[in-house]
C-alpha positions as CSV (number, residue, x, y, z in Angstrom):
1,X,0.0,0.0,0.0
2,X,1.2,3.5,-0.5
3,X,-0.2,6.8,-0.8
4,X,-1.2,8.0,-4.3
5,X,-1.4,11.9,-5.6
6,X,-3.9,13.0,-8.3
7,X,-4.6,16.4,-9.6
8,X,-7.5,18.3,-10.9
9,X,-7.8,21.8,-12.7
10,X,-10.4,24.0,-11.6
11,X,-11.2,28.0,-11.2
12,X,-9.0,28.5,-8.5
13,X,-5.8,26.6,-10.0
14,X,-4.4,23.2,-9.4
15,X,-6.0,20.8,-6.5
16,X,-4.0,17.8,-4.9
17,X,-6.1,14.9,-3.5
18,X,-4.5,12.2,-1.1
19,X,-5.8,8.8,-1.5
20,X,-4.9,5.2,0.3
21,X,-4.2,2.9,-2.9
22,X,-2.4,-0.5,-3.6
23,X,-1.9,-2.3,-7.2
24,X,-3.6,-5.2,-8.7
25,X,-3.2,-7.1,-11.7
26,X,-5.5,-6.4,-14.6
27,X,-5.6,-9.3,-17.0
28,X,-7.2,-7.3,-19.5
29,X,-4.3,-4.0,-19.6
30,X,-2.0,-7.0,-18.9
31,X,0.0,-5.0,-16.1
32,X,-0.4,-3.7,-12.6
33,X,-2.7,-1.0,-12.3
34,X,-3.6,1.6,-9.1
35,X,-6.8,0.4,-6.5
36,X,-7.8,3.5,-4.7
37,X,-8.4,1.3,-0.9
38,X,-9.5,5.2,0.8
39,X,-9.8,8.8,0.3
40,X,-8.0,11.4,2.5
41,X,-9.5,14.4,0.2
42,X,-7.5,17.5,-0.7
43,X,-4.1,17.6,0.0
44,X,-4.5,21.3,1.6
45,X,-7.6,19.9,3.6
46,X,-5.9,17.0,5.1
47,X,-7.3,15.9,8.9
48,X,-3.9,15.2,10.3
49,X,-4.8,14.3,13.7
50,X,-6.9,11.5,12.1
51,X,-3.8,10.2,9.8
52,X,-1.6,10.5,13.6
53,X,-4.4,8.1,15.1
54,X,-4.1,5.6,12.2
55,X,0.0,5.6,12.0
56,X,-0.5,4.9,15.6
57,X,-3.4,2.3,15.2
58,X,-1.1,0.4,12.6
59,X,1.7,0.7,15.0
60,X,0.4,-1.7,17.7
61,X,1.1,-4.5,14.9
62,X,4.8,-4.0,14.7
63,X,7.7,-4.6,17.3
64,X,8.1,-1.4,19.2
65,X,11.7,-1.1,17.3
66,X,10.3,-1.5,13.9
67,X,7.8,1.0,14.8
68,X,9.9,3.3,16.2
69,X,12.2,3.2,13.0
70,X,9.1,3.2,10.5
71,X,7.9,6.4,12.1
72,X,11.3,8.5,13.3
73,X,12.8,10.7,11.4
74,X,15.5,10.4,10.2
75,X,19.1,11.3,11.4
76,X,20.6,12.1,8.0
77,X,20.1,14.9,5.7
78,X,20.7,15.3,2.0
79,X,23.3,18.0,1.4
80,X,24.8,17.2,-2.0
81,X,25.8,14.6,-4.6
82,X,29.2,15.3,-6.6
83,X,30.9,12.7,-8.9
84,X,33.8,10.5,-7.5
85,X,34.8,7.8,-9.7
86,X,37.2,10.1,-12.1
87,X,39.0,11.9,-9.3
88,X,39.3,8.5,-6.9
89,X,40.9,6.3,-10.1
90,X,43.5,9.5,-10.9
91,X,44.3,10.5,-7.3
92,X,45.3,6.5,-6.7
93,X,47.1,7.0,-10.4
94,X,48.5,10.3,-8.8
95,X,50.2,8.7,-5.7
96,X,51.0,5.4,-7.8
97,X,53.3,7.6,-9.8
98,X,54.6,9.2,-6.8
99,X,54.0,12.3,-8.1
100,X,52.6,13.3,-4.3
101,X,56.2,12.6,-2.5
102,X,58.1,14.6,-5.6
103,X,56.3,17.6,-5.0
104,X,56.8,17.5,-1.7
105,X,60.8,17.7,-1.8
106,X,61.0,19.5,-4.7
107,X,61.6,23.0,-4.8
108,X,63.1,22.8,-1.1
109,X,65.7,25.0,0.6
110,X,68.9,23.5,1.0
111,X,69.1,25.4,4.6
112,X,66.5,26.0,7.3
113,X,62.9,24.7,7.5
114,X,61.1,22.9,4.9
115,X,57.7,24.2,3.7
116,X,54.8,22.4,3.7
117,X,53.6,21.5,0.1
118,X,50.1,19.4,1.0
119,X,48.0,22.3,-0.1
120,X,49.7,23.0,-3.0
121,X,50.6,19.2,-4.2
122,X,46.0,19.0,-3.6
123,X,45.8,22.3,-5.7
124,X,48.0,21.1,-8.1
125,X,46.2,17.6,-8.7
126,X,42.8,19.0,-8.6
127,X,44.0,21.3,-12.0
128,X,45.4,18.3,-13.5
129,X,41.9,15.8,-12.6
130,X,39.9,19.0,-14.1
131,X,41.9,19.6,-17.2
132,X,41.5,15.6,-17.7
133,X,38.1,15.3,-17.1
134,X,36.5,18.8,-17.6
135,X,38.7,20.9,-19.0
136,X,38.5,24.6,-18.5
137,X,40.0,27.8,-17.4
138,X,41.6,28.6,-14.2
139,X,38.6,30.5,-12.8
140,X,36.1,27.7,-13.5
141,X,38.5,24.8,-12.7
142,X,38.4,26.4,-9.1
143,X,34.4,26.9,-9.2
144,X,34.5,23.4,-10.5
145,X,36.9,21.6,-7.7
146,X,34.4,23.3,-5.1
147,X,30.9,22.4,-6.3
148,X,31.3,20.0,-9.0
149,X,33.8,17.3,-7.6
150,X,35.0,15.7,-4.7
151,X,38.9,16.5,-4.1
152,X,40.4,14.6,-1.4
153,X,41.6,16.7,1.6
154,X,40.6,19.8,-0.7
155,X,37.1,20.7,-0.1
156,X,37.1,24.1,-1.9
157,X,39.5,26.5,-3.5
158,X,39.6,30.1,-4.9
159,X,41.5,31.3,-7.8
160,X,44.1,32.7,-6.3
161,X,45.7,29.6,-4.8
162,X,45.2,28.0,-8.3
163,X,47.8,31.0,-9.7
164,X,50.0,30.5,-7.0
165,X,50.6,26.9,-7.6
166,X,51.1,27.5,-11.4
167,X,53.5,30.3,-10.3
168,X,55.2,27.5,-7.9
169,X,55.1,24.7,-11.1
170,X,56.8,27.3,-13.5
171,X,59.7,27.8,-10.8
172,X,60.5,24.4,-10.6
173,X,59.0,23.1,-13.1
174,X,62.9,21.8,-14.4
175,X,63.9,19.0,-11.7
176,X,60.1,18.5,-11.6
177,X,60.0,16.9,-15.1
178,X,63.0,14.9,-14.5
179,X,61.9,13.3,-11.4
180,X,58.4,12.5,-13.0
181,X,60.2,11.1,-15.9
182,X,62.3,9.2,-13.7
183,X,59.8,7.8,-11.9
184,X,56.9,6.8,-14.6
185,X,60.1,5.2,-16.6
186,X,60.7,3.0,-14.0
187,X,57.2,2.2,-13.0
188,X,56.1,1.2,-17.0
189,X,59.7,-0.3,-17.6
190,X,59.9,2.5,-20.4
191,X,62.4,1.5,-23.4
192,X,63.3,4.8,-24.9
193,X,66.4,3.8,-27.2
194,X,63.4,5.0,-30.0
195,X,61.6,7.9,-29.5
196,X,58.9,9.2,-32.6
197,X,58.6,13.1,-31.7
198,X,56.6,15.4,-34.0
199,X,55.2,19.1,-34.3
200,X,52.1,21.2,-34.0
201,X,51.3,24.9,-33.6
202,X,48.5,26.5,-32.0
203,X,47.0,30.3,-32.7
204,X,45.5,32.6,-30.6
205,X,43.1,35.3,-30.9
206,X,45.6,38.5,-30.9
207,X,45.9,41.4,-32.3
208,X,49.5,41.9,-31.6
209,X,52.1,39.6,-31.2
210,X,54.5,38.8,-27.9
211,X,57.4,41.4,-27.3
212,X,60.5,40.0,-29.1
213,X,63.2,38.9,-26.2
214,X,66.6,36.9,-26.6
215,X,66.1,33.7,-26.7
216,X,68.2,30.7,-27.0
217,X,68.0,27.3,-29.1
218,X,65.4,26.0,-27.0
219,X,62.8,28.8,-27.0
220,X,63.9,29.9,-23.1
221,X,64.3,33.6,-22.7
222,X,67.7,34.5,-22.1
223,X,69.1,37.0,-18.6
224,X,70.6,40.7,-19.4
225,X,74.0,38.3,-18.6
226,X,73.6,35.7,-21.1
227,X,72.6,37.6,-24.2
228,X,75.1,37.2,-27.2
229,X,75.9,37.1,-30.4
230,X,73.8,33.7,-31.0
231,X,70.8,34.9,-29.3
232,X,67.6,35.1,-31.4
233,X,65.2,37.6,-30.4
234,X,61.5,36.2,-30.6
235,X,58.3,36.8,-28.9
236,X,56.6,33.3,-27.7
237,X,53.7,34.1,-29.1
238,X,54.1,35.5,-32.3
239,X,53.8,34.8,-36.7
240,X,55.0,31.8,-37.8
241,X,53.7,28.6,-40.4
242,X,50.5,27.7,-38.9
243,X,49.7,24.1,-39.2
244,X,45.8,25.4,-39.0
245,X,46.2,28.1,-41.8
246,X,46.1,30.9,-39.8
247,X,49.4,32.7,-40.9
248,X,47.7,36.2,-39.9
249,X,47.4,35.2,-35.8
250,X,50.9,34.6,-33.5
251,X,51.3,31.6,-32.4
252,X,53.0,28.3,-30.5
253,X,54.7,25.5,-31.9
254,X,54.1,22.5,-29.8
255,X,55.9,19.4,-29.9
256,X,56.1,16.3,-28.1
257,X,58.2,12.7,-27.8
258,X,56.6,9.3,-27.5
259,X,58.1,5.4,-27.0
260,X,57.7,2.9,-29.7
261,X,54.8,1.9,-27.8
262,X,53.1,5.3,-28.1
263,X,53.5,6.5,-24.5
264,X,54.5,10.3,-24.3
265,X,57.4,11.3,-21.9
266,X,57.9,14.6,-22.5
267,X,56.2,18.0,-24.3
268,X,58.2,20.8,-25.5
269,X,56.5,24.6,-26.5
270,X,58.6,26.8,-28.6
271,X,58.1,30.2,-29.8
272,X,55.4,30.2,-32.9
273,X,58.5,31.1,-35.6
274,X,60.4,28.2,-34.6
275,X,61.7,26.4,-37.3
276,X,62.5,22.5,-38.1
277,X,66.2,23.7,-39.1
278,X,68.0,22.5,-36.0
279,X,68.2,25.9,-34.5
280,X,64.3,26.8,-33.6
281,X,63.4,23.1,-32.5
282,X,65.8,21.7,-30.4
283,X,64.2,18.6,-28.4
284,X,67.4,16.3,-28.3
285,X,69.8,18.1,-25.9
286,X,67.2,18.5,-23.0
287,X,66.0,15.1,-23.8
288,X,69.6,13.3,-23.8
289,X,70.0,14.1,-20.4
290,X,66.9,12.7,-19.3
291,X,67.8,9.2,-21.7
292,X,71.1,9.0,-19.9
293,X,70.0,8.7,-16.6
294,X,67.2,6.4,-17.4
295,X,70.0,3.9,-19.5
296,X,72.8,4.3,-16.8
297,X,70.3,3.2,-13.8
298,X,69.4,0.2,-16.0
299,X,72.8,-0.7,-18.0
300,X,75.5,1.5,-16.6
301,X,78.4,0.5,-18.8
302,X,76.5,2.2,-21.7
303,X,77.7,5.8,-23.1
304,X,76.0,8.9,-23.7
305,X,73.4,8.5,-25.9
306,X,73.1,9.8,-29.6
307,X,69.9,11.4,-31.1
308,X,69.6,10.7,-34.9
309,X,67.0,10.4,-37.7
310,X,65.5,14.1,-37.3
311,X,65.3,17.3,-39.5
312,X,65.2,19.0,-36.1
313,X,67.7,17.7,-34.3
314,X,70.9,18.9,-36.1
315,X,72.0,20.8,-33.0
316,X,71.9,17.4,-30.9
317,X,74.7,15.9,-33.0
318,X,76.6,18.4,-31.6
319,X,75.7,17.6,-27.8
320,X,75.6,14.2,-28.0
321,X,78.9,12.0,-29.6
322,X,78.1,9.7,-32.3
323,X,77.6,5.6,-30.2
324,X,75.3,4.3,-32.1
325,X,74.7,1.5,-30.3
326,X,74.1,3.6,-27.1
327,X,70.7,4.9,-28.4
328,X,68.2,6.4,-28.2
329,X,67.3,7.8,-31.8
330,X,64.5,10.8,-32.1
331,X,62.6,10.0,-35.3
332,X,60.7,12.4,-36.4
333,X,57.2,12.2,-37.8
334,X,55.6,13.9,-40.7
């Protein structure tokens, strides 16, 4: 039995009527349909005190537990519902990765006390579970890890803390790479003595380019102390071949690296005039640092690596010495 709702239009608007009703079969419709059992009349005419004595008159047939239970109130209240599955599965991805304990000791002072990085390492995961599974601004990535998503040990964040942690990543951003590298190598048992790396580029909506600055052969800008001769003023964002046929908007060129099996291990972003002459898109001498640690944890009698088989990657010949059977090789893909 349960307690059916019906509604009528008249005059004065919509009317509500209560009734007592339980379902029977009908043969003939060949499904359950509604037995009104009693009345109660209109909803906004309801004789409470009579509905009290009949909850209590049907109480006497229960235990006085089940009673109690069927007719208390009860001690929870429905606050709010968020999603949880996404940001459980790449928090436990998150700390798998160790990518919780790097931040931590990264970015340390040698000297003195050590800062405490749990609110920024849960700032800095939150962007990273939003830009994987909603992606979005700063602004609505924090209006998003307050309301729309359950962080854990982050119940709500503002802007501002968002901004500082980016500020934080771009400082250390360096040893932060390496570690993570490091780390996620040695976890998936990366093989990088073949590496496919290729280029994109990326416009935005300006009217006027970035500022030119010195810059050197990997994009970086260069200190009042170490401009020279060889230093390439560019602005990041600025004209360049745009891969989307937008010559008339600055731009980015993006590239990135990835194992014979297709997983990345590292991004690159050069300024949007860069170049595939050697000079503009230099991936190898970053990355054969990064391939030398990873060989001489696993094989240490191996050499420095040499980085072959790109257009780009003329100016690694130069900071790598010729072994080939050290590895790795950068291939480029067109």
């Amino acid at each position: 039995m349960y307690v059916k709702t019906t509604k009528r239009e008249n005059k004065s608007g919509t009317v509500r009527y209560l009734h007592l009703a339980h379902n029977e079969w009908d043969p003939a419709k060949g499904r359950a349909v509604p037995k009104v059992l009693f009345t109660f009349g209109r909803e906004d005419q309801l004789d409470r005190d009579a509905v009290r004595r009949l909850v209590a008159s049907l109480s006497r047939l229960l235990q006085p537990g089940d009673a109690l239970a069927a007719t208390a109130a009860s001690d929870l209240e429905f606050v709010s519902s968020v999603p949880f599955g996404g940001t459980y599965v790449l928090d436990h991805l998150w700390h798998r990765l160790k990518i919780d304990q790097i931040v931590g000791r990264v970015g340390q002072p040698k000297r003195g006390r050590r800062r405490d990085m749990t609110a920024t390492e849960r700032v800095l995961f939150a962007l990273v579970a939003n830009r994987a599974l909603a992606p979005s601004s700063k602004l609505a990535a924090a209006d998003w890890i307050t309301h729309d998503a359950h962080i854990d040990h982050l119940a709500e964040v503002g802007e501002q803390p968002c901004y500082r942690a980016m500020d934080w990543l771009h400082e250390v951003t360096a040893d932060l790479e390496k570690q993570i590298f490091d780390e996620v190598a040695n976890l998936l048992n990366l093989e990088v003595d073949l590496l496919f790396f290729d280029t994109t580029s990326t416009y935005f909506e300006l009217e006027e380019p970035d500022e030119p600055v010195a810059r050197d052969d990997t994009g970086r800008p260069l200190g009042d102390d170490q401009e020279g001769n060889e230093a390439k003023p560019a602005g990041f964002r600025t004209y360049g071949k745009s891969k989307d046929s937008r010559d008339d908007l600055p731009q980015i060129v993006i590239g990135m690296a990835v194992t014979r099996d297709g997983i990345p291990v590292r991004c690159w972003c050069w300024p949007g005039n860069a170049v595939r002459d050697g000079c503009g898109l230099s991936p190898g001498r970053a990355w054969g640092v990064w391939a030398e640690r990873r060989r001489s944890r696993r094989d240490p009698a191996r050499t420095v690596p040499q980085l072959s088989g790109s257009s780009c990657a003329t100016s690694v010949a130069s900071a790598c010495p010729r072994t080939p059977a050290a590895g790795p090789r950068l291939v480029h893909t067109s």
